[in-house]
VOFIRO-821643 format. One line per 3 residues: number of its first residue (from 1); their letters; for each residue x, y, z of C-alpha. Coordinates in Angstrom, 2 decimals, decimal comma. Example, Ala and Ser with C-alpha at 12.3 -4.5 7.8 and 13.67 -1.06 7.14 Angstrom:
BEGIN
1) as) 12,30:-4,50:7,80; 13,67:-1,06:7,14
//
This chain:
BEGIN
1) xxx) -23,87:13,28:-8,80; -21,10:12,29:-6,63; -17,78:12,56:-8,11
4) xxx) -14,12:10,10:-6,70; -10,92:10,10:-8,74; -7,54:9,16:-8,46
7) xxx) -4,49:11,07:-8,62; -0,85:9,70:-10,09; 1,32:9,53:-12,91
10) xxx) 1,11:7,63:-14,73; -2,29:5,73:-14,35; -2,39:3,00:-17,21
13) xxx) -3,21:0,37:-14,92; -5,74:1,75:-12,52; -6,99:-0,84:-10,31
16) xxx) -9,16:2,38:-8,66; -11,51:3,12:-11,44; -12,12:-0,17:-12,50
19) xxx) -13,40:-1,08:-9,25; -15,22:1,67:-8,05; -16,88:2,01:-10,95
22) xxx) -18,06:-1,76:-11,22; -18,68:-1,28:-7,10; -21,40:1,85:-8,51
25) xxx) -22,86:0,43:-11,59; -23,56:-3,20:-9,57; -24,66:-1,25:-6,36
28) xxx) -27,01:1,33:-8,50; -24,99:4,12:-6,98; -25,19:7,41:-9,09
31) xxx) -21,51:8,10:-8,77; -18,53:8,54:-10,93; -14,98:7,87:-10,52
34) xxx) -12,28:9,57:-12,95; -8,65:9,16:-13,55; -6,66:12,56:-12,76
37) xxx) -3,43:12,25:-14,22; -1,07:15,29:-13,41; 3,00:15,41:-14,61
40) xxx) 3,52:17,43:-11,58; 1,80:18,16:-8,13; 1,71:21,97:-8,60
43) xxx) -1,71:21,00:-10,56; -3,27:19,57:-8,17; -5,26:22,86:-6,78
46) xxx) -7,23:22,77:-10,84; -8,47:19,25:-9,90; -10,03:20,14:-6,93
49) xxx) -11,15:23,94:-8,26; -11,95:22,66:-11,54; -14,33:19,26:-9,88
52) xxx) -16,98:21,18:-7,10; -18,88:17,96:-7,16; -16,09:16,32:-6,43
55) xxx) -16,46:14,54:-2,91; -13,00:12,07:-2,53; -10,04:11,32:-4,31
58) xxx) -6,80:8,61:-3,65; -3,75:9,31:-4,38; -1,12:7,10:-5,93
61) xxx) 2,49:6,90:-6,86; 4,50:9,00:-6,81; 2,17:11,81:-5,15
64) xxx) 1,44:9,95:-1,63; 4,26:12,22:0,02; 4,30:15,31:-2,42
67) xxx) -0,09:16,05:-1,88; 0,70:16,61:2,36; 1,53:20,25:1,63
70) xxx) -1,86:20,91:0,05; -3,78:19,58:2,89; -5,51:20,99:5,88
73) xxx) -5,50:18,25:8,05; -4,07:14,47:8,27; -5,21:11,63:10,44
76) xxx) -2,89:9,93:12,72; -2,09:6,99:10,19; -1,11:9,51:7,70
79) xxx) 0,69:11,53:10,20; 2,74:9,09:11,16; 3,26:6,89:8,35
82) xxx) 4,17:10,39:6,29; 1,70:9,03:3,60; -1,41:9,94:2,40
85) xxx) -3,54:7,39:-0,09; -7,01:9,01:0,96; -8,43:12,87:0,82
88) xxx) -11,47:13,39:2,27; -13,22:16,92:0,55; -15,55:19,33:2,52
91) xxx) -17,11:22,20:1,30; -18,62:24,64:3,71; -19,97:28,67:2,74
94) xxx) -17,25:28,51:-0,29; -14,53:26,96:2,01; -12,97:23,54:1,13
97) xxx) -11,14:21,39:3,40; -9,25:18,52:2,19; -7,88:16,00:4,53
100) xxx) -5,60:13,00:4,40; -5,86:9,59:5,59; -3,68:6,53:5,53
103) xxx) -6,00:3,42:4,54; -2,59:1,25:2,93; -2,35:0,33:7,20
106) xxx) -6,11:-0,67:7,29; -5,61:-2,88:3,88; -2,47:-4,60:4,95
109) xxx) -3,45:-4,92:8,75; -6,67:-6,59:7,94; -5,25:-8,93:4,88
112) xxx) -1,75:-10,28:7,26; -3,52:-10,97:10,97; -5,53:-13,85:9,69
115) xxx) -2,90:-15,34:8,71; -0,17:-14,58:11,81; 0,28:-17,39:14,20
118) xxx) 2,23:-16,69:17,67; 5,45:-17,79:15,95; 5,44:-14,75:13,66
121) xxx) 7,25:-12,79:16,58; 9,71:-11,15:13,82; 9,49:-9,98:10,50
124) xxx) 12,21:-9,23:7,73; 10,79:-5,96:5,08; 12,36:-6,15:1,74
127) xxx) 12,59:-2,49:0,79; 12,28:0,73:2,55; 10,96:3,25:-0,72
130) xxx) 7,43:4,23:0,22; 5,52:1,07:0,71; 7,33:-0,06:3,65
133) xxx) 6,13:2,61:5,84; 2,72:1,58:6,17; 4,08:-1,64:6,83
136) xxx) 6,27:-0,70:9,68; 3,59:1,81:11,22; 0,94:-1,74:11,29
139) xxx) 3,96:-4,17:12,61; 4,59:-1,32:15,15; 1,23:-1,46:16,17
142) xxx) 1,10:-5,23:16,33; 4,16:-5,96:18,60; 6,32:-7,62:15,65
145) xxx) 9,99:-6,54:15,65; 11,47:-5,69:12,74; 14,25:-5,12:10,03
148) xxx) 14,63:-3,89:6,44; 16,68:-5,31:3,87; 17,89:-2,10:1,61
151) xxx) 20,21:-1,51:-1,62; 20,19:2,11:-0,22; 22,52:3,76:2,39
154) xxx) 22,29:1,74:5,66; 19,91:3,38:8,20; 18,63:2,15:11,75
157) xxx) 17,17:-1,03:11,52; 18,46:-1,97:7,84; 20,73:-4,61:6,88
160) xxx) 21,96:-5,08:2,92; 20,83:-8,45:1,36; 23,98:-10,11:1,34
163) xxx) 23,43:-9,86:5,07; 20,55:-11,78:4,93; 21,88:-15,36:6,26
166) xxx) 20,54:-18,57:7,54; 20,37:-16,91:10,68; 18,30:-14,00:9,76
169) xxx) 16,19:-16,36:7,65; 15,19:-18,64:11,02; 14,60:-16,39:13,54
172) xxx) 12,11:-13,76:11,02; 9,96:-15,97:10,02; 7,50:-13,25:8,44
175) xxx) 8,93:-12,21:5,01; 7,34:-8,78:3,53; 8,14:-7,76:-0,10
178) xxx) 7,86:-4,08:-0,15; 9,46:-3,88:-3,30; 7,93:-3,67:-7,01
181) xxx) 9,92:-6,62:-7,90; 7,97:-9,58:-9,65; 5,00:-6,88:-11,12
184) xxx) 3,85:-7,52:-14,20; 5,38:-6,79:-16,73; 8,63:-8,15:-15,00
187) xxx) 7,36:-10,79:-13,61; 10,70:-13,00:-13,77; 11,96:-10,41:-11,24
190) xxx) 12,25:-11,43:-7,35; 14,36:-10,16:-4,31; 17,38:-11,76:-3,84
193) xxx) 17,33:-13,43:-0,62; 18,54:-17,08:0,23; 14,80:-19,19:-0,29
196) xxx) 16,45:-22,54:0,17; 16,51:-21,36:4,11; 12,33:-20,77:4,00
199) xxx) 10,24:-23,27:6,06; 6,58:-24,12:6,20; 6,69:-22,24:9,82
202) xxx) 7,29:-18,90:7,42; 4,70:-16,85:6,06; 5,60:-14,70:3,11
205) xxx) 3,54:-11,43:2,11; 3,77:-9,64:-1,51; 2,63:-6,39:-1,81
208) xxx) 2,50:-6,83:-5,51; -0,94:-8,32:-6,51; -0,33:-8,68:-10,52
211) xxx) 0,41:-11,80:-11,28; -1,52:-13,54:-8,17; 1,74:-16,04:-7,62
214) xxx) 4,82:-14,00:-8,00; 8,37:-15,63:-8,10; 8,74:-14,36:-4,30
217) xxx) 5,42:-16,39:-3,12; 5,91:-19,01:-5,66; 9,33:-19,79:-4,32
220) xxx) 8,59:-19,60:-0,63; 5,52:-22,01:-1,51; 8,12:-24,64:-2,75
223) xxx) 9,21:-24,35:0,55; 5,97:-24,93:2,24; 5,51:-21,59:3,52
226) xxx) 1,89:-20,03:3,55; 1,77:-16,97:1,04; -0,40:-13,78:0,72
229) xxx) -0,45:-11,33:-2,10; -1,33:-7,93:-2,14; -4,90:-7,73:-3,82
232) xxx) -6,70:-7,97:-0,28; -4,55:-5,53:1,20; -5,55:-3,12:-2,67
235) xxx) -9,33:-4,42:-1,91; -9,89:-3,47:2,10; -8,22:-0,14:1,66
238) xxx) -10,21:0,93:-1,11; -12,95:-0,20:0,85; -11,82:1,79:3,51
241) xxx) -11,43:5,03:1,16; -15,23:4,82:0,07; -16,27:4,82:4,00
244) xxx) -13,76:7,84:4,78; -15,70:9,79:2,14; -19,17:9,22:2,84
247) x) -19,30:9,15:6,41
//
């Protein structure tokens, strides 16, 4: 039997297993999907020595950076985003190669360009941990400039919120939350930008999928924007993990 996991700590809310394994037990696949939760990344060798049936795994917080050392090979998403959410395992005459992919671009590229119209020339990124980089490789690709709002030291292409004016707000009139703010359990949370200056020619995309209407979208959506959360973006690169592995 085929055998997927995920890797992270911790994993109490695993949108991965729950989904492949209703994707298996709906599509009759004989597969399994397990849960692989490691305190540290220096046991990540046992999970693939200890699993030889073992096929795929993804890898979540806060292990998308840490796994690259263990891998053979990474494809140019990964590469370039310095991310890896996907591992691909071969085994060949008692050799195993493992390589990474990047499917968070596929997710969030397919979920945002329905939605783009030729206004959405310039984008603002709330955030710049980890989640914004797949972000910024697919906006790269796309043609739409961008900056990053940060509470970190300011960097190339960063401004701090309180920078974030009527100005800014008008002339990017994509919004991205790359932050965790608004997840459940927090879900009062919300970045602190200035929504009375949001239009219904702005389009605002959450990352965060749980709850379905954060503050972020709810607020921008009192504003008439159009909003997008994150589940489609979690659904299409999950999608996109099950094809790396069994192609």
């Amino acid at each position: 039997m085929k055998k997927y996991g995920l890797v992270g700590f911790p994993l109490t809310h695993s949108f991965s297993k729950r989904f492949f394994t209703e994707k298996f037990e709906q599509e009759n696949i004989e597969s399994s999907y397990e849960n692989f939760e490691i305190e540290n990344i220096s046991k990540f060798p046992d999970i693939i020595q200890n699993n030889p049936e073992l096929i795929g795994l993804n890898v979540t917080i806060p292990y998308k950076q840490q796994v690259i050392p263990f891998l053979d090979e990474l494809d140019e998403a990964a590469e370039k985003v310095g991310a890896v959410n996907t591992i691909r395992i071969s085994r060949s005459e008692g050799k195993t190669h493992l390589k990474g992919f990047n499917t968070d671009t596929w997710g969030f590229e397919t979920s945002l360009k329905p939605f783009l119209k030729s206004r959405h020339k310039k984008a603002l990124i709330l955030g710049t941990g980890g989640a914004s980089k797949a972000i910024k490789y697919v906006l790269n690709k796309l043609g739409i400039d961008f900056i990053s709002a940060t509470i970190e030291e300011l960097k190339e292409k960063e401004i701090r919120y309180d920078e974030i004016d009527k100005a800014v707000m008008s002339e990017r009139l994509l919004i991205i939350n790359a932050t965790p703010l608004g997840t459940y359990p927090k879900v009062e949370t919300f970045p602190a930008i200035p929504y009375e200056y949001i239009t219904e020619q702005h389009l605002l995309f959450d990352l965060v999928y749980n709850p379905e209407m954060t503050q972020f979208l709810q607020k921008g959506k009192e504003h008439g924007a159009a909003v997008k959360n994150g589940y489609e973006m979690l659904l299409q690169q999950a999608l996109k993990s099950y094809g790396i592995w069994n192609r």
